[in-house]
TORKOL-4160 file (C-alpha; in steps of 0.2 Angstrom, whole numbers, padded with zeros to 4 digits, m for minus):
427
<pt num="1" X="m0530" Y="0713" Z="0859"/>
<pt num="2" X="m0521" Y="0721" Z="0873"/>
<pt num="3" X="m0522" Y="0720" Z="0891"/>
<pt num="4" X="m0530" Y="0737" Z="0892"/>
<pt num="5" X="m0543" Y="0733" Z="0879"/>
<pt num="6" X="m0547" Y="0715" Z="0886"/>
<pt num="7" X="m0551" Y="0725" Z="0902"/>
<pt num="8" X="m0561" Y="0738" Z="0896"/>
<pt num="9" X="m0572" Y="0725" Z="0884"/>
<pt num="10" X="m0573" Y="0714" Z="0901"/>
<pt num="11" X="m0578" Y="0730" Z="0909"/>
<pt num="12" X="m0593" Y="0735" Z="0897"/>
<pt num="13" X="m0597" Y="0718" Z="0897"/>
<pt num="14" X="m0600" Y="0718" Z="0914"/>
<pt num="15" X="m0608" Y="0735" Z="0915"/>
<pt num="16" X="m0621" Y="0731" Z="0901"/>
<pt num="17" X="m0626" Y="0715" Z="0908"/>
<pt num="18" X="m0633" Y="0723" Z="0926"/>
<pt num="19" X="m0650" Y="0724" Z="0930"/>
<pt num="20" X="m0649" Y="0742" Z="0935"/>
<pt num="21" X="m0635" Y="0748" Z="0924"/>
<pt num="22" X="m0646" Y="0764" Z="0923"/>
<pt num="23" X="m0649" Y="0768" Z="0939"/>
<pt num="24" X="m0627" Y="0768" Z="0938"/>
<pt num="25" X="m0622" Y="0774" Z="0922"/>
<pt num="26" X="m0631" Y="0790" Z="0914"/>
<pt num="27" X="m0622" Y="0788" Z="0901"/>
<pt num="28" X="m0612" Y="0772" Z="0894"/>
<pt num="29" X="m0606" Y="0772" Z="0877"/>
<pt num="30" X="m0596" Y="0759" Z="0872"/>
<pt num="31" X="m0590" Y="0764" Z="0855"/>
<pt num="32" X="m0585" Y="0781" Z="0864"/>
<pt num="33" X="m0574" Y="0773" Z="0877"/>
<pt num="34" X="m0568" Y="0759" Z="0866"/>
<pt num="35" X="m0560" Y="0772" Z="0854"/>
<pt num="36" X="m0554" Y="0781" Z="0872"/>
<pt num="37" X="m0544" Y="0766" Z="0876"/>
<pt num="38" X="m0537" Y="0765" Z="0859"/>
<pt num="39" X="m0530" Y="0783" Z="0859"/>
<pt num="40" X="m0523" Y="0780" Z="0875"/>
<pt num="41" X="m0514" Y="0762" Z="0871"/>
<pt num="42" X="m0508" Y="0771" Z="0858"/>
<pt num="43" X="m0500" Y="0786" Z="0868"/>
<pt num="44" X="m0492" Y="0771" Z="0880"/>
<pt num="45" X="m0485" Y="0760" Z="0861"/>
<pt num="46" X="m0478" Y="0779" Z="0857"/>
<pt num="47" X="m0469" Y="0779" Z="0874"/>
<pt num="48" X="m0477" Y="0792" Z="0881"/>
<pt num="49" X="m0476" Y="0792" Z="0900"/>
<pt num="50" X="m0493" Y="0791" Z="0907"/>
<pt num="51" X="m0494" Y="0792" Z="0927"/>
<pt num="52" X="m0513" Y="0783" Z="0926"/>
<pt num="53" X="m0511" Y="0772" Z="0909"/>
<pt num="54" X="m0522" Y="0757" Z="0913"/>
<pt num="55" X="m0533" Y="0766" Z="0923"/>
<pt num="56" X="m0553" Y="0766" Z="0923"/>
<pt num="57" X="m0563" Y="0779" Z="0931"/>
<pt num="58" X="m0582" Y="0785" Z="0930"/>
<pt num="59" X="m0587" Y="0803" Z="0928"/>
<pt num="60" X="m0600" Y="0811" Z="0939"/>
<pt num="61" X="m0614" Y="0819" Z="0928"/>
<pt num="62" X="m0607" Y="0835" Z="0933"/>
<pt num="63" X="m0591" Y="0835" Z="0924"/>
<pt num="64" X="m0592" Y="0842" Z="0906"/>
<pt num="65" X="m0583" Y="0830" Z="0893"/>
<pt num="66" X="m0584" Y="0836" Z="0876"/>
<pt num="67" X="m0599" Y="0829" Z="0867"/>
<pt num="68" X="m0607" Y="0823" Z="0881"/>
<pt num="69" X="m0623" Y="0831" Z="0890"/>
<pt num="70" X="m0620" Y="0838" Z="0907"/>
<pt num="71" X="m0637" Y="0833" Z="0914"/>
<pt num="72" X="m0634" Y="0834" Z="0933"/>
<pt num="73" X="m0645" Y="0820" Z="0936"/>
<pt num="74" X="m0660" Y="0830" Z="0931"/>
<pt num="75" X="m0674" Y="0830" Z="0915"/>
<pt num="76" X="m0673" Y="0850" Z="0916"/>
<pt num="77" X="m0654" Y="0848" Z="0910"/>
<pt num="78" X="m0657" Y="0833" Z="0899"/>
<pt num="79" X="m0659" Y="0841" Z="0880"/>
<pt num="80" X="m0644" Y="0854" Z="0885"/>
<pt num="81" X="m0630" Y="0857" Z="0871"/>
<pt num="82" X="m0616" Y="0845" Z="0875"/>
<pt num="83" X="m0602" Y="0851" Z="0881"/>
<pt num="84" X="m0588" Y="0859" Z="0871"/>
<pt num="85" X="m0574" Y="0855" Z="0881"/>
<pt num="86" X="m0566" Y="0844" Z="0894"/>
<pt num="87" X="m0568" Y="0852" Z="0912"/>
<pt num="88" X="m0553" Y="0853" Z="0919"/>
<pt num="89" X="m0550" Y="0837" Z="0930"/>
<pt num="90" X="m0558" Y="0828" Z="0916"/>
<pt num="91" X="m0546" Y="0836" Z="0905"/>
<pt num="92" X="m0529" Y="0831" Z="0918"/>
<pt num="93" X="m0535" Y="0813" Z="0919"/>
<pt num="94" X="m0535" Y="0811" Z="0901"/>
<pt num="95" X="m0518" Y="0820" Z="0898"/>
<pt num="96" X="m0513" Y="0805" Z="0910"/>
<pt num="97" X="m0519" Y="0791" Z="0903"/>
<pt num="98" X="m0535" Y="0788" Z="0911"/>
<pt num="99" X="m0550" Y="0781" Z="0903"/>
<pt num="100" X="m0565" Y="0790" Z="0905"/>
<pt num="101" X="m0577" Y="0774" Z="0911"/>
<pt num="102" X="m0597" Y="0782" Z="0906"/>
<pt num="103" X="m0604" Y="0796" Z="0914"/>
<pt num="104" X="m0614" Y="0790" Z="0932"/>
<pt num="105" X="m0629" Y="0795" Z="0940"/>
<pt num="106" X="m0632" Y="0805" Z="0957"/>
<pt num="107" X="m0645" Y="0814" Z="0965"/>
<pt num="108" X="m0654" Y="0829" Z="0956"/>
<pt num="109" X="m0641" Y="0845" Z="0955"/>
<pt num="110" X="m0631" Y="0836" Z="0970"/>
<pt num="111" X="m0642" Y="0839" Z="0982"/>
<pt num="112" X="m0644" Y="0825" Z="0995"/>
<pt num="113" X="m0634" Y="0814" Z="1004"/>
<pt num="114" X="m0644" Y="0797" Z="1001"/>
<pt num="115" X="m0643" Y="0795" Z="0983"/>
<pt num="116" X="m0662" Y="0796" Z="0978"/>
<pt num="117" X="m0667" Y="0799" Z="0960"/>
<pt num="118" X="m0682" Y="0798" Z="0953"/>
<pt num="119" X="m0676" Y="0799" Z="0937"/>
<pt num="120" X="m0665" Y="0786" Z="0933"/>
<pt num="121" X="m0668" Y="0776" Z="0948"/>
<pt num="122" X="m0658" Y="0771" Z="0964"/>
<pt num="123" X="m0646" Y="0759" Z="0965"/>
<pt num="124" X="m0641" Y="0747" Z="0978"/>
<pt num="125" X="m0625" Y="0748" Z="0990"/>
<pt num="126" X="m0615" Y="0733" Z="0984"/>
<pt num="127" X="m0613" Y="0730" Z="1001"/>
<pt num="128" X="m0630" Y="0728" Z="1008"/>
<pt num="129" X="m0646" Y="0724" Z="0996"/>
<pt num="130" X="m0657" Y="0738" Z="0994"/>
<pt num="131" X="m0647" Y="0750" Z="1006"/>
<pt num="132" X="m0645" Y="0765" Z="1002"/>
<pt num="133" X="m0628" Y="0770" Z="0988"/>
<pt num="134" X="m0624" Y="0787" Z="0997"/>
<pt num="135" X="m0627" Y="0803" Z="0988"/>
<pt num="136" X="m0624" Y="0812" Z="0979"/>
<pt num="137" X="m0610" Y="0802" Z="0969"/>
<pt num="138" X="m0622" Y="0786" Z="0970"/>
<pt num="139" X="m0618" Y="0781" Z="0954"/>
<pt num="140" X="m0600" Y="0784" Z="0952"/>
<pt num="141" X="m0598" Y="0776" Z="0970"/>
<pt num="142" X="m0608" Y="0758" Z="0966"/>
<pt num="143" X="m0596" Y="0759" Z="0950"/>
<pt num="144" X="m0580" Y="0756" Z="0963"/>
<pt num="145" X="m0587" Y="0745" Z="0972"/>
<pt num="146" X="m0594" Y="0733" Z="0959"/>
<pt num="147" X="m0576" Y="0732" Z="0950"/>
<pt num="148" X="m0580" Y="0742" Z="0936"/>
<pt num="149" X="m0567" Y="0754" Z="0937"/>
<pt num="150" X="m0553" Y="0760" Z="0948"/>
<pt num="151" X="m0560" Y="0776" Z="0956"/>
<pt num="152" X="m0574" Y="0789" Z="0953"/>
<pt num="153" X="m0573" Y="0809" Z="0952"/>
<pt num="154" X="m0587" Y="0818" Z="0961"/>
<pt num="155" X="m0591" Y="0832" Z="0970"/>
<pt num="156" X="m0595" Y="0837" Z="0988"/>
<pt num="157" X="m0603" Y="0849" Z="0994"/>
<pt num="158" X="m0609" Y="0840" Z="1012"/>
<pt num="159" X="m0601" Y="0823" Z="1011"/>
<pt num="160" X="m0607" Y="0821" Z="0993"/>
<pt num="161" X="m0589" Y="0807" Z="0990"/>
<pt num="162" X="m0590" Y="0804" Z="1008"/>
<pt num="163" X="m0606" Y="0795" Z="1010"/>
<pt num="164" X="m0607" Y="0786" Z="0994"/>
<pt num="165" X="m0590" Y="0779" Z="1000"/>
<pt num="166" X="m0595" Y="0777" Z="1017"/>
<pt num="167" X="m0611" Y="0767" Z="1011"/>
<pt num="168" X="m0601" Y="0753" Z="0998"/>
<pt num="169" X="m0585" Y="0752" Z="1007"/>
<pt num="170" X="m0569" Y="0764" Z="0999"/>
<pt num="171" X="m0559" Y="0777" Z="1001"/>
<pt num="172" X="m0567" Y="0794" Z="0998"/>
<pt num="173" X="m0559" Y="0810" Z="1002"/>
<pt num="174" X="m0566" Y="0829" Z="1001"/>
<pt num="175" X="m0552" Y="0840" Z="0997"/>
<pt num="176" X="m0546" Y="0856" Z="1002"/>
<pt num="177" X="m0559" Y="0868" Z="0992"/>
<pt num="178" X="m0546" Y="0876" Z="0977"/>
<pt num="179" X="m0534" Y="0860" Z="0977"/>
<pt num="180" X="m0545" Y="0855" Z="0961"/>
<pt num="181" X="m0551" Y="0869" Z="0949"/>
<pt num="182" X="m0570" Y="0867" Z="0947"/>
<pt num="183" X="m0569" Y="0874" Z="0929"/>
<pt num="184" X="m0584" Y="0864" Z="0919"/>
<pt num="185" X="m0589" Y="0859" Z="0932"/>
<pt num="186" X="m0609" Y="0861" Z="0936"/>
<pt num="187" X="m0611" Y="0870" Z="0953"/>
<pt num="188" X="m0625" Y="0870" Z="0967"/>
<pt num="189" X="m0617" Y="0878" Z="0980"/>
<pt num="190" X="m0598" Y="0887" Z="0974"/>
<pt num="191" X="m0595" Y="0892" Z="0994"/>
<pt num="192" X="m0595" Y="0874" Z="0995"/>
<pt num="193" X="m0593" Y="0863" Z="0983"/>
<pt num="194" X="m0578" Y="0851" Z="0981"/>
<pt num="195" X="m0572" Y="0841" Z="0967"/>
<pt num="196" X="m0563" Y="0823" Z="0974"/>
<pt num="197" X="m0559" Y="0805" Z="0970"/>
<pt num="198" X="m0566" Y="0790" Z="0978"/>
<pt num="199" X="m0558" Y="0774" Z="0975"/>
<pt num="200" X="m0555" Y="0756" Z="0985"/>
<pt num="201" X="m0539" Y="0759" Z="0990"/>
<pt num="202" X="m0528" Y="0774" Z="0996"/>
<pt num="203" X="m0515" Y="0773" Z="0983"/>
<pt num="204" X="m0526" Y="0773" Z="0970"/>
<pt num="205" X="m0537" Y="0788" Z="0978"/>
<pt num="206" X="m0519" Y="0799" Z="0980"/>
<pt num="207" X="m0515" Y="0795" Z="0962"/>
<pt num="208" X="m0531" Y="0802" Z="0955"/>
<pt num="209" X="m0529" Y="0818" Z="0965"/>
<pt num="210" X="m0514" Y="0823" Z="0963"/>
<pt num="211" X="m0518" Y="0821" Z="0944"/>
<pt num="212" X="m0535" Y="0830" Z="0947"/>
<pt num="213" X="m0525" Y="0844" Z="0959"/>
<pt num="214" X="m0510" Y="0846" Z="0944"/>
<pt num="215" X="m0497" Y="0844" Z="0956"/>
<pt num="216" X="m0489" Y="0829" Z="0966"/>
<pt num="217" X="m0500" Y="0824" Z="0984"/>
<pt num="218" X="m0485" Y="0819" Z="0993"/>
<pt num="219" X="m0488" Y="0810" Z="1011"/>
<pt num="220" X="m0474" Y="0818" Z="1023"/>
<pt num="221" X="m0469" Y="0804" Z="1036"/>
<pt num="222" X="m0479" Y="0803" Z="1051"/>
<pt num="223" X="m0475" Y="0792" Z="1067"/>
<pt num="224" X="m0487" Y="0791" Z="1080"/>
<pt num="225" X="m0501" Y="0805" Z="1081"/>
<pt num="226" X="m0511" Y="0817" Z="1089"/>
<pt num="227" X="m0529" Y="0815" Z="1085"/>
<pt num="228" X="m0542" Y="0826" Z="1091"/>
<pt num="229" X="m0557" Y="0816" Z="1097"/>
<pt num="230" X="m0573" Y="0830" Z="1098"/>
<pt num="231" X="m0587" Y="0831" Z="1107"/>
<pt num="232" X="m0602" Y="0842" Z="1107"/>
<pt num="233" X="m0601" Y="0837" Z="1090"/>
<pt num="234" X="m0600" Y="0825" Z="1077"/>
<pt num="235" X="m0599" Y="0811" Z="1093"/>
<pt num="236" X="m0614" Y="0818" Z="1100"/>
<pt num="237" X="m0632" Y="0810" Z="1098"/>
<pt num="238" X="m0624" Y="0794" Z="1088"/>
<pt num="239" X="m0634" Y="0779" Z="1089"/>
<pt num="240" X="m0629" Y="0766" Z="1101"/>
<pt num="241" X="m0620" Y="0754" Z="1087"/>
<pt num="242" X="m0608" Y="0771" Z="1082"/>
<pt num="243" X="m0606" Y="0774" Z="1098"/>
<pt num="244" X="m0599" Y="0757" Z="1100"/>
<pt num="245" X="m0590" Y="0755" Z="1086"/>
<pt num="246" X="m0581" Y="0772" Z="1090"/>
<pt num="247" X="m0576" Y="0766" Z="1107"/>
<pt num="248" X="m0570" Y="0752" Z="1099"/>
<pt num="249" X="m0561" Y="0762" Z="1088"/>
<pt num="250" X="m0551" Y="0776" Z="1099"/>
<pt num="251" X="m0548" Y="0761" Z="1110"/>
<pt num="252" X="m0537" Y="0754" Z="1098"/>
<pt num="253" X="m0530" Y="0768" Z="1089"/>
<pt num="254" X="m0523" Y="0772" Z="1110"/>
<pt num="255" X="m0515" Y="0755" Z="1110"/>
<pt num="256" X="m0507" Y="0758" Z="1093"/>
<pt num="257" X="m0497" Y="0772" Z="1103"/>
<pt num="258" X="m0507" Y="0787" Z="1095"/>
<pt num="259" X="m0511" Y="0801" Z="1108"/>
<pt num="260" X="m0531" Y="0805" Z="1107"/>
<pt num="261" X="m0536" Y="0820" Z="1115"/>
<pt num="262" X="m0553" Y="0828" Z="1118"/>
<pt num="263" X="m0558" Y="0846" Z="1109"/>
<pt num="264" X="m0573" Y="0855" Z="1111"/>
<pt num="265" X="m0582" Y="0859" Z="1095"/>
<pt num="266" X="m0599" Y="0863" Z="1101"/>
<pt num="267" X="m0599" Y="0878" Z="1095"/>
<pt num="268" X="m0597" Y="0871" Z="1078"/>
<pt num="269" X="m0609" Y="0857" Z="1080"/>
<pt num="270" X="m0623" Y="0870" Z="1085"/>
<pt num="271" X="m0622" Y="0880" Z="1070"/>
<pt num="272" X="m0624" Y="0866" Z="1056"/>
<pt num="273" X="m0640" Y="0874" Z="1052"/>
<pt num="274" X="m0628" Y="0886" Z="1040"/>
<pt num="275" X="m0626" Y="0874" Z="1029"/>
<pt num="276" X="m0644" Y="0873" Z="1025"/>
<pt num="277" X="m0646" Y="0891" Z="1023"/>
<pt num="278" X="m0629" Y="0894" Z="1011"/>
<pt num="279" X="m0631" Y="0882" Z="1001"/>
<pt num="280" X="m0651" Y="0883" Z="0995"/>
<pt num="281" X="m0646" Y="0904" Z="0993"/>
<pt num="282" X="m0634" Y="0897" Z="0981"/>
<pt num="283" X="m0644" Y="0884" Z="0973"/>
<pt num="284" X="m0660" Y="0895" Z="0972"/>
<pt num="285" X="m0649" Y="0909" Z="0965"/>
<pt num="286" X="m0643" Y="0895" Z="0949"/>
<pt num="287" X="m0661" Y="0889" Z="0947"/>
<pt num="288" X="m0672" Y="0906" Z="0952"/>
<pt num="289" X="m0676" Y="0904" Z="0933"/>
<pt num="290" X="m0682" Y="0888" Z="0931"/>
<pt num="291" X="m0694" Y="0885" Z="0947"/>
<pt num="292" X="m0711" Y="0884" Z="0939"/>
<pt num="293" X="m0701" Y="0870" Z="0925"/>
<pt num="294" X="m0695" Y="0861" Z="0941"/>
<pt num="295" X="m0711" Y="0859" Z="0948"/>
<pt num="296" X="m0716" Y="0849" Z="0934"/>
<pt num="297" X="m0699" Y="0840" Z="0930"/>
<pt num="298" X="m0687" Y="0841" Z="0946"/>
<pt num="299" X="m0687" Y="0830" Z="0960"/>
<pt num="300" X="m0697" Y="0836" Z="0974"/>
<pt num="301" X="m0687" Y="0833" Z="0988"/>
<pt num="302" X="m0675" Y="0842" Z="0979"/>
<pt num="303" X="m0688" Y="0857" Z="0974"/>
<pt num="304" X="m0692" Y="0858" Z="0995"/>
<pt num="305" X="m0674" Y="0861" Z="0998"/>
<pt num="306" X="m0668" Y="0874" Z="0987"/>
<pt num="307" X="m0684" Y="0884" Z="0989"/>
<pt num="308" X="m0679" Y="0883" Z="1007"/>
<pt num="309" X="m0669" Y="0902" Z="1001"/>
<pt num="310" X="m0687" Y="0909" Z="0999"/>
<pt num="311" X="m0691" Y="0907" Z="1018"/>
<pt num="312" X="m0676" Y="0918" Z="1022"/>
<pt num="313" X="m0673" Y="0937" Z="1025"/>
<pt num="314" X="m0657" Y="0945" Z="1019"/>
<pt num="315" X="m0652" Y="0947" Z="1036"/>
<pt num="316" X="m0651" Y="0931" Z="1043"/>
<pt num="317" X="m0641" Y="0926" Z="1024"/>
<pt num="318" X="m0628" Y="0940" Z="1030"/>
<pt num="319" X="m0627" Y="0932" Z="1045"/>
<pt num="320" X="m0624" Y="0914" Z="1039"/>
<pt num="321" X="m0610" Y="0919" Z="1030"/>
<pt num="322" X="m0602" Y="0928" Z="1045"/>
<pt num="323" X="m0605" Y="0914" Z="1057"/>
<pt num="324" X="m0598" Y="0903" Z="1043"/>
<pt num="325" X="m0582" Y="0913" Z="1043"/>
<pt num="326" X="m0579" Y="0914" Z="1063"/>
<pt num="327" X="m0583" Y="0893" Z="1059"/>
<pt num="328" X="m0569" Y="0890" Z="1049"/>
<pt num="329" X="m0557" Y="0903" Z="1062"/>
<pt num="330" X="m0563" Y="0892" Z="1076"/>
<pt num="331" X="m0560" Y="0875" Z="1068"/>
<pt num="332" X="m0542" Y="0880" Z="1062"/>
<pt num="333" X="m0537" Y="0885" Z="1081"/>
<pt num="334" X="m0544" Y="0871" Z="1089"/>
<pt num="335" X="m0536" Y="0861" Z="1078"/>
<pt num="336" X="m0517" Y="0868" Z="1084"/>
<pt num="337" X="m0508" Y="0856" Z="1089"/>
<pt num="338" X="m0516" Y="0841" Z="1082"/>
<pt num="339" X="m0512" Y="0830" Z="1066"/>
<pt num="340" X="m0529" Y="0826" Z="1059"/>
<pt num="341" X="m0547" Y="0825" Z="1068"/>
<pt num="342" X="m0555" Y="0806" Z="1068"/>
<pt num="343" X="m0573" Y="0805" Z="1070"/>
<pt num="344" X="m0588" Y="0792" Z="1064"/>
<pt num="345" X="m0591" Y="0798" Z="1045"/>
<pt num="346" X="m0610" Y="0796" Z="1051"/>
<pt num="347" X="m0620" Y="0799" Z="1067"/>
<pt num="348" X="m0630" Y="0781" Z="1060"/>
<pt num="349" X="m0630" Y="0768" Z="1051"/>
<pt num="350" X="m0633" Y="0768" Z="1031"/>
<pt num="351" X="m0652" Y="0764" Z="1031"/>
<pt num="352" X="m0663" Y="0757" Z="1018"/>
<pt num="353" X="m0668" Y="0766" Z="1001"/>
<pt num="354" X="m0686" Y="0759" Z="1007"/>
<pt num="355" X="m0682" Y="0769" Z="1025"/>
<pt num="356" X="m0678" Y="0784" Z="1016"/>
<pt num="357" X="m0691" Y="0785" Z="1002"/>
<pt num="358" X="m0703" Y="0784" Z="1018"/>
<pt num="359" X="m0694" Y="0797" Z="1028"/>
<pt num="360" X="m0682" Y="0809" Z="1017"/>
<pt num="361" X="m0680" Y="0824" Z="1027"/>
<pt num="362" X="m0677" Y="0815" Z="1045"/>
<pt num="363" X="m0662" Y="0802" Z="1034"/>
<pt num="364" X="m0659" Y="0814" Z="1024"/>
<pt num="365" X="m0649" Y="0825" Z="1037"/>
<pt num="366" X="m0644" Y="0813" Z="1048"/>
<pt num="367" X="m0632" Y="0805" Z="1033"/>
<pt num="368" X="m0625" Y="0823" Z="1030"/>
<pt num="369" X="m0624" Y="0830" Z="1049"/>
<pt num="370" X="m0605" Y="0824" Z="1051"/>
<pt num="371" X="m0599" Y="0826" Z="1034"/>
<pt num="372" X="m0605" Y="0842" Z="1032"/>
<pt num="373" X="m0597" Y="0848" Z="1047"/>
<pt num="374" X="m0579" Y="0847" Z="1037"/>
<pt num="375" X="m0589" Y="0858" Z="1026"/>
<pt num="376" X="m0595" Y="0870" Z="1036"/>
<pt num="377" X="m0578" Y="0875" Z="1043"/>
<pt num="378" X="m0570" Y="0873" Z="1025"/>
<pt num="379" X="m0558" Y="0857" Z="1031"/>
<pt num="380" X="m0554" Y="0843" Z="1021"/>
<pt num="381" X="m0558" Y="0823" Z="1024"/>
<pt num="382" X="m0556" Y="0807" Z="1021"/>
<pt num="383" X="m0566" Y="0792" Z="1025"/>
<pt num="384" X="m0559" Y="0774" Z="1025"/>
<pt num="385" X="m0564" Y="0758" Z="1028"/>
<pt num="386" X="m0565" Y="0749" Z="1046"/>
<pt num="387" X="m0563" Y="0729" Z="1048"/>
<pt num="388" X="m0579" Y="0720" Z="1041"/>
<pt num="389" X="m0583" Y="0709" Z="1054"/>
<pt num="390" X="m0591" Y="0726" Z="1063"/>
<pt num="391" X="m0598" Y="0734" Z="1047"/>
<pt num="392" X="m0596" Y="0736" Z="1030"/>
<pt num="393" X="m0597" Y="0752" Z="1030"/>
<pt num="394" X="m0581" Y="0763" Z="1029"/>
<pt num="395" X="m0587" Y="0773" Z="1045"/>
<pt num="396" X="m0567" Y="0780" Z="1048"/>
<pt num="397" X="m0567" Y="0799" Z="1045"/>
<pt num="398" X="m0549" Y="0809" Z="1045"/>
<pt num="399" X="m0550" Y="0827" Z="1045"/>
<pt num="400" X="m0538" Y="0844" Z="1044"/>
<pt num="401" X="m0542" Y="0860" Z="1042"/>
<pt num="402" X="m0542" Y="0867" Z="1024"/>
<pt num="403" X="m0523" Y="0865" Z="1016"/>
<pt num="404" X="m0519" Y="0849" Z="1025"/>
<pt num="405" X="m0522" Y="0837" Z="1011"/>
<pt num="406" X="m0505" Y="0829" Z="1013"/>
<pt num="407" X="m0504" Y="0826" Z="1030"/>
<pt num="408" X="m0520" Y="0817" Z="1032"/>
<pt num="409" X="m0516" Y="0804" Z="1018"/>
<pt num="410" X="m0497" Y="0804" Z="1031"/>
<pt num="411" X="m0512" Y="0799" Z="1045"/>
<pt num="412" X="m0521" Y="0787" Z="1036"/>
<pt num="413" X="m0503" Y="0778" Z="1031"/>
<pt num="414" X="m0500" Y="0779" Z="1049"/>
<pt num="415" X="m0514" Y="0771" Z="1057"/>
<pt num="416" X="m0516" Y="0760" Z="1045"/>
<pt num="417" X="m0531" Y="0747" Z="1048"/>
<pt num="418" X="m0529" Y="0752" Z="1066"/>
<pt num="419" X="m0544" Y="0756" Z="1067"/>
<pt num="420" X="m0551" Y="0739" Z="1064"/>
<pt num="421" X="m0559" Y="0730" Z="1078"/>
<pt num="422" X="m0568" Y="0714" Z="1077"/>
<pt num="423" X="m0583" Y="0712" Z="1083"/>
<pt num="424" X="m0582" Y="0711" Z="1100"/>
<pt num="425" X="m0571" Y="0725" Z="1100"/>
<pt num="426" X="m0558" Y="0716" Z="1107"/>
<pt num="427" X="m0538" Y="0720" Z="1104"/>
């Protein structure tokens, strides 16, 4: 048996054997992915070359793969013809020599930011028992961490890769809106919504990209940097352990040489109630048929939001998309000057799934207020782990405005761990 094989037996091995394998994986076929690896073992014996031979990766249940069901986490999609075809990041990964590593689980349509699903069950951060996986790419997130597979592909539409990798520890970035194509890919919200990578390492979540994206990533050099630092948003009303830790942090990354400097982004902080308005018009507007099935099959929580649209008068949805559009304007001029935009990924720490299940709404946004800030002004991100002795969690967030994939994987390069601290936050 080859190497590959040996791994992807261990793999499935390991998988089957967990407790909550289906609150991971909706979908684990081992025949399927064993005959996968075959097919792509054989490419690498023919000499094919294959940028991601060896490889294992999870797929978010909102990718379509041929013969599988796209079920989006929900019982209202479950007995849906399976798809015909690959989507097309699917399809590139593939073509590359990837293995497709079983299809994971996320919360209902994509549509919250702690992971919650009734359906299938929640699992637990590998970091922290019984804290929260992140949502909505739970599944796929808790599947890098545990050593399953080398990265995941999800979507984000408010920090749906962030948060999952903020909550287990990786690398997860929301790209550039367009850099991937979102064909066969399920939507909730088009205005927003992202396909990504996560992964534990920064490599490894460039490669997958840059496959996903069809064309090379490439990191231009970068020596020392110019990082805005907000306020009046996303470092605004943290609680005292991110405020610390960010201290900590911009302390460090001054005495690495890098120039930090202050930018005003109130105005961008005040209107991240458009977020909410955008994206359940866009959700109600995919699910207006299927409301009354909902009420009996859909997840509540989830229900409460995207019914959120019908509160709504046309006029102030006209305006949420102009005040979006003067958003993104504002973001990209404040930004001038400036090599990427570092903040805390999240305003708290990850709480308990118990916390959330007894408080959805008030954790609920409080996970999502600084990732989907990048959002809201159509920018792209990457969060990254910080040293462990202050937290697990990777609470590092890069960001640039939309197009600047490249350079913010040059200012991760660059600042390297320098944002790690220890707990003291000594140098």
């Amino acid at each position: 048996m080859t190497p590959l094989l040996l791994r992807v037996t261990d793999a499935l091995d390991r998988a089957e054997a967990l407790p909550d394998r289906g609150a991971i994986f909706t979908q684990l076929d081992r025949p399927r992915i064993l005959a996968e690896a075959q097919r792509q073992q054989a490419r690498a014996d023919a000499g094919e070359d294959l940028s991601l031979y060896g490889m294992l990766i999870s797929v978010k249940d909102l990718f379509d793969e041929a013969g599988q069901v796209t079920g989006a986490g929900s019982r209202l999609l479950a007995d849906r013809a399976p798809a015909e075809a690959d989507s097309t990041a699917v399809a590139r990964l593939r073509q590359a020599g990837a293995v497709m590593f079983g299809r994971t689980s996320m919360s209902e349509f994509a549509y919250s930011g702690v992971g919650l699903n009734p359906h299938h069950g929640t699992p637990s951060s590998v970091l922290v028992p019984g804290g929260i996986p992140g949502g909505s790419t739970s599944g796929g997130a808790v599947s890098v961490g545990l050593g399953l597979v080398d990265a995941a592909i999800g979507t984000d539409t408010g920090g749906s890769l962030r948060i999952p990798a903020v909550a287990n520890g990786l690398w997860g970035m929301k790209p550039s809106q367009g850099l991937v194509p979102d064909r066969g890919v399920h939507p909730l919200a088009p205005s927003y919504d992202t396909p990504g990578p996560m992964a534990r390492d920064a490599e490894t979540l460039q490669r997958v990209l840059s496959v996903m994206a069809g064309r090379p990533i490439i990191a231009p050099p970068a020596g020392p940097l110019t990082l805005a630092v907000p306020h009046g948003a996303f470092t605004n009303d943290v609680s005292a352990e991110i405020e610390a830790w960010f201290s900590a942090v911009t302390k460090r990354l001054r005495s690495a040489g890098h120039q930090l400097q202050p930018v005003d982004m109130t105005p961008i902080g005040d209107r991240i109630g458009l977020n909410r308005i955008i994206v359940a018009v866009e959700a109600h507007r995919h699910y207006a048929a299927d409301l009354d099935r909902l009420e009996k099959v859909g997840d509540p929580r989830v229900l409460s939001r995207i019914r959120y649209a019908e509160t709504l008068s046309l006029q102030q949805i006209e305006n949420a998309y102009g005040e979006r559009a003067e958003m993104v304007k504002l973001f990209r001029q404040r930004m001038e000057g400036h090599d990427a935009l570092v903040a805390p990924a999240l305003s708290v720490m990850p709480p308990t799934i118990a916390e959330v299940e007894a408080d959805f709404d008030r954790f609920n946004a409080a996970m999502l207020r600084n990732t989907s800030l990048i959002n809201l002004v159509d920018g792209c991100a990457i969060v990254l782990p910080s040293d462990v002795s202050v937290a697990p969690w990777s609470l590092t967030m890069l960001a640039g405005v939309h197009g600047a994939d490249a350079e913010l994987f040059a200012a991760c390069r660059c600042i390297g761990r320098g944002d790690a601290v220890d707990k003291n936050g000594a140098e």
